[in-house]
C-alpha positions in Angstrom: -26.5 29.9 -1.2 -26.3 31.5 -4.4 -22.5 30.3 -6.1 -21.4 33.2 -8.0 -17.6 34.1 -8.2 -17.9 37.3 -6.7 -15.4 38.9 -4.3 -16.5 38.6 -0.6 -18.0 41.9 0.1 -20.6 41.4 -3.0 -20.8 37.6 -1.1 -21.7 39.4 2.5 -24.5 41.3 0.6 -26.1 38.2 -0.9 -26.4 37.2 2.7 -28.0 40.2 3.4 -30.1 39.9 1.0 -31.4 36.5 1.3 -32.0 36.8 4.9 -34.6 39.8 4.0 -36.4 36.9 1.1 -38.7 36.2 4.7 -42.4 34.9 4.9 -45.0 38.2 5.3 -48.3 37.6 7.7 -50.8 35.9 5.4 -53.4 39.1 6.8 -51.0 41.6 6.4 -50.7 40.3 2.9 -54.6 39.9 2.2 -54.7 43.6 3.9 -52.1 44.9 0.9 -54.1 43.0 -1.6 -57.2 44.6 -0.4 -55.3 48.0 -0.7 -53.6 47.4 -4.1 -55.9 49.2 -6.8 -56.8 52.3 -4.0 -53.3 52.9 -3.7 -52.6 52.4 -6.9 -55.1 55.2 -8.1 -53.9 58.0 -5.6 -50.2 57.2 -5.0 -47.0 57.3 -6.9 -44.2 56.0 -6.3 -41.9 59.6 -6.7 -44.5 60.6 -3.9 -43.7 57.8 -1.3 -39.8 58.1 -2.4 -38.1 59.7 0.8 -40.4 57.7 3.0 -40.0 54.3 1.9 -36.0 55.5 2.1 -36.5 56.8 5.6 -37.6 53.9 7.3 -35.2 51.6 5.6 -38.1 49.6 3.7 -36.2 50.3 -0.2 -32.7 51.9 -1.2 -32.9 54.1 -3.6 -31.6 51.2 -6.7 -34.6 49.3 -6.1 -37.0 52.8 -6.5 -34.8 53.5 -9.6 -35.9 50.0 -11.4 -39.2 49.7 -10.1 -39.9 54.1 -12.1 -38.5 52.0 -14.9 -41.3 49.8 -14.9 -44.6 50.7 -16.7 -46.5 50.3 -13.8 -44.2 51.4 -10.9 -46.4 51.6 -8.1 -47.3 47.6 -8.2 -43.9 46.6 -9.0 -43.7 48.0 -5.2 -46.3 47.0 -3.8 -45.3 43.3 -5.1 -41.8 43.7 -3.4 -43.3 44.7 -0.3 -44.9 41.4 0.0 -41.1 39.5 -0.3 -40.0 42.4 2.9 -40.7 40.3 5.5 -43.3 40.5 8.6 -42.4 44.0 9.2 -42.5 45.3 5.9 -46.5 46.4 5.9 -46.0 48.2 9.4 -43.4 50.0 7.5 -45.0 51.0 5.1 -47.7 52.5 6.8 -44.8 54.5 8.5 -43.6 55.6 5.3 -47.0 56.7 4.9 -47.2 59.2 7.4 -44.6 61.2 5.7 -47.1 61.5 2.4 -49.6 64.3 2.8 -52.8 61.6 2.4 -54.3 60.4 5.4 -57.2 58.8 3.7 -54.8 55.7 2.8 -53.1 55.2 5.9 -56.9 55.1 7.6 -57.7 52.4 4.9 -55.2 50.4 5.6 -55.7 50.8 9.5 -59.5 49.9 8.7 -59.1 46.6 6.7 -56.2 45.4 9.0 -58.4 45.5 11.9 -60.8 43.8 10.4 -58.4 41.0 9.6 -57.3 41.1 12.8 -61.1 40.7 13.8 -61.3 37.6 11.6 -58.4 36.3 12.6 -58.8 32.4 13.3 -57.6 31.2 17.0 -55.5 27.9 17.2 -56.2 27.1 20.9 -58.8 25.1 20.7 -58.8 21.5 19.4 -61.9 21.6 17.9 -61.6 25.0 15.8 -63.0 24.9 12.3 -59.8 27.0 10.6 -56.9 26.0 9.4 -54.0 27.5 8.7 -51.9 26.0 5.8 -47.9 26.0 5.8 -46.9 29.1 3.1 -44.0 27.2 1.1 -41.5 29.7 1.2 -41.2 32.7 -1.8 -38.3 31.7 -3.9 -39.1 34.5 -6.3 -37.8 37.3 -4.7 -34.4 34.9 -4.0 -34.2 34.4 -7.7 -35.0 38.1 -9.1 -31.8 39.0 -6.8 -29.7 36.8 -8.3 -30.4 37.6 -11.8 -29.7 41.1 -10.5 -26.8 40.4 -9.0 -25.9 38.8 -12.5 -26.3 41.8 -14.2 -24.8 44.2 -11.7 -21.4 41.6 -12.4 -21.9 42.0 -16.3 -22.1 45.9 -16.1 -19.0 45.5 -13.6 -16.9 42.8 -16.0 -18.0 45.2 -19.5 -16.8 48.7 -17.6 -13.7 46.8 -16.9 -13.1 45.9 -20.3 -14.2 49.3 -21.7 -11.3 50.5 -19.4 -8.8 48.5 -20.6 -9.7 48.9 -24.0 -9.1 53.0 -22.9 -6.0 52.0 -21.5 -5.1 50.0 -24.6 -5.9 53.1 -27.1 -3.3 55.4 -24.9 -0.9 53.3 -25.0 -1.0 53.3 -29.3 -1.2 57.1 -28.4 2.0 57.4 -26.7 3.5 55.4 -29.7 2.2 57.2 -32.5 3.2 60.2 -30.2 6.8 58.7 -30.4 6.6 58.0 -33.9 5.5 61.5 -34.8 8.5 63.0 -32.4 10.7 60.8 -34.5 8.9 62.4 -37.7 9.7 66.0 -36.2 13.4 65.0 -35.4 13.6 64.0 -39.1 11.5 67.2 -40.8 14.4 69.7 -38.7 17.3 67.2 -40.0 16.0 67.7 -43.9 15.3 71.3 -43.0 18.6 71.8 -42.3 19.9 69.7 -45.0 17.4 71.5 -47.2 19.4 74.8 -46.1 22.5 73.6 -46.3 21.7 72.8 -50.1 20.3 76.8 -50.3 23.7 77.6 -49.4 25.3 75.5 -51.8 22.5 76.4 -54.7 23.5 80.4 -54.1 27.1 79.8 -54.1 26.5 77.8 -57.2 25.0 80.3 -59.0 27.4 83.1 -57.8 29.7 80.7 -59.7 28.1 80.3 -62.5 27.8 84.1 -62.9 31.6 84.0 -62.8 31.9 81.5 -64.8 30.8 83.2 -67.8 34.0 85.0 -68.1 35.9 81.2 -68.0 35.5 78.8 -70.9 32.0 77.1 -71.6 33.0 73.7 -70.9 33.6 75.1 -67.3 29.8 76.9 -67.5 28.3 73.4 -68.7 29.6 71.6 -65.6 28.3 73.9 -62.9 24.9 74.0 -64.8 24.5 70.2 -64.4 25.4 70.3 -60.9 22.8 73.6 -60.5 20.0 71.3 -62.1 21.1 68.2 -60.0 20.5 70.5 -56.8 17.2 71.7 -57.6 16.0 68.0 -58.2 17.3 67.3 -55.0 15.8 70.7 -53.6 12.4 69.6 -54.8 12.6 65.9 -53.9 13.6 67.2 -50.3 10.1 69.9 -50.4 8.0 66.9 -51.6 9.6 64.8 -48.3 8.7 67.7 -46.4 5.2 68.4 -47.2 4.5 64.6 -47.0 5.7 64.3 -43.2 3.4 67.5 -42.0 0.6 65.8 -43.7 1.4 62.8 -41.5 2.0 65.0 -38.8 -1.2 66.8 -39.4 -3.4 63.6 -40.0 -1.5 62.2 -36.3 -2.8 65.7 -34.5 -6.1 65.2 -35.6 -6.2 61.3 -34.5 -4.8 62.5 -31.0 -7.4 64.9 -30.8 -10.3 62.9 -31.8 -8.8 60.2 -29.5 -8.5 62.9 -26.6 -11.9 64.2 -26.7 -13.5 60.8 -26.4 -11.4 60.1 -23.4 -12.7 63.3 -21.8 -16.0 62.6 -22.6 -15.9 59.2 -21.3 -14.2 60.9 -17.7 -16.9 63.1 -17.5 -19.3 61.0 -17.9 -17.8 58.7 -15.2 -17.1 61.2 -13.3 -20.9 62.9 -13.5 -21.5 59.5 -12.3 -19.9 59.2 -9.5 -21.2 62.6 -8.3 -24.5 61.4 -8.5 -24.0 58.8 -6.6 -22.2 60.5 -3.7 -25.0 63.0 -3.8 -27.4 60.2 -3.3 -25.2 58.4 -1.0 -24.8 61.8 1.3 -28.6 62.8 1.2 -29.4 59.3 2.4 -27.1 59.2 5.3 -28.5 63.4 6.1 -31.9 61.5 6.1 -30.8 58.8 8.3 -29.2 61.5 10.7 
């Protein structure tokens, strides 16, 4: 059993998997050896896709990382040896769906004249032997190690998520913080009105004034010069939040569009798969 924390459907399918790690017949091996470079020379893998698919021999994952091989054809033709007793009998089935007949006759051909050979094990005194295959560990141990990876990828999309998660959350505060910015722009806005009104009434006053004495005249133009100070200290406060405010949209938006991005991509994803998933099961039917 292969101990990896996994949850128990992942555990079922490492069952599944190691009951497929089965012996193949030593002839129907030698007859797949025999057919290796033939096949290898005249058939792709893109060209045996849906039939390998249709009769259940590969899923479409394990076509997927043997085209990203360099040589994809004998990265098959290698698991086909780890598929069990049935696995060349399916293959020649998978055959029949690929428009060359030549190779399904050569395999025919060689295979009956394995089966021709074939030593007999009735008789005492017969000169063959037939030696105990120890059992191929190989394919057992090329699943785990993708099993292993398939729970990386799995443990690093869950982290990239709640890293997303994380990065709305600081977007909902710095979208709090820049609401509180906004409340605080309209209060010195109106503040900065309010001292508009009080600036005009000033100088209405001091066009009064200039009938009264100039000690009055003197006093309202210190308290016209103290209101523009504050007038201008209040437009400096003003232009500094919507620079903040503007530098915040931009963030937001940059943050946004990565967020869609990532989506789509996910969700393109998941498409595909479905797609894949439906055609299968329409190829099954």
């Amino acid at each position: 059993m292969i101990k990896i924390e996994l949850n128990r459907k992942s555990t079922i399918h490492i069952q599944q998997l190691q009951l497929q790690v089965v012996r193949m017949d030593p002839n129907d091996k030698s007859t797949l050896r025999q057919c290796r470079i033939p096949l290898r020379n005249d058939l792709t893998v893109c060209e045996i896709w849906d039939g390998v698919i249709q009769v259940g021999l590969f899923t479409p994952k394990e076509l997927d990382k043997f085209e990203r091989s360099k040589t994809p054809l004998s990265r098959m033709l290698d698991a086909i040896e780890k598929k069990g007793p049935e696995a060349l009998q399916s293959f020649k089935k998978s055959l029949e769906f690929v428009d060359k007949p030549h190779l399904l006759e050569m395999i025919n051909k060689i295979e009956n004249k394995q089966l021709e050979f074939k030593p007999t094990m009735d008789h005492k005194d017969s000169e063959f032997q037939v030696k105990k295959e120890e059992p191929d560990v190989e394919g057992g141990s090329l699943m785990e190690e993708n099993l292993q990876n398939y729970h990386e990828k799995i443990k690093a999309l869950e982290t990239q998520l709640q890293n997303s998660k994380a990065e709305c959350e600081e977007s909902k505060a710095e979208t709090e913080k820049l609401k509180l910015q906004v409340g605080n722009l309209q209060k010195h806005q109106e503040e900065l009105s309010s001292h508009n009104l009080n600036l005009n009434h000033y100088v209405h006053l001091l066009a009064e004034g200039q009938k009264t004495s100039h000690e009055y005249v003197y006093t309202i133009a210190n308290q016209l010069e103290h209101f523009k100070c504050w007038n201008k200290y209040l437009l400096d406060q003003n232009n500094m939040i919507m620079t903040e405010k503007a530098n915040v949209i931009y963030e937001n938006a940059n943050l946004k569009e990565q967020l869609r991005q990532e989506l789509g991509k996910r969700k393109m994803v998941g498409e595909n798969n479905e797609c894949k998933s439906s055609k299968r099961k329409k190829k099954k039917k």
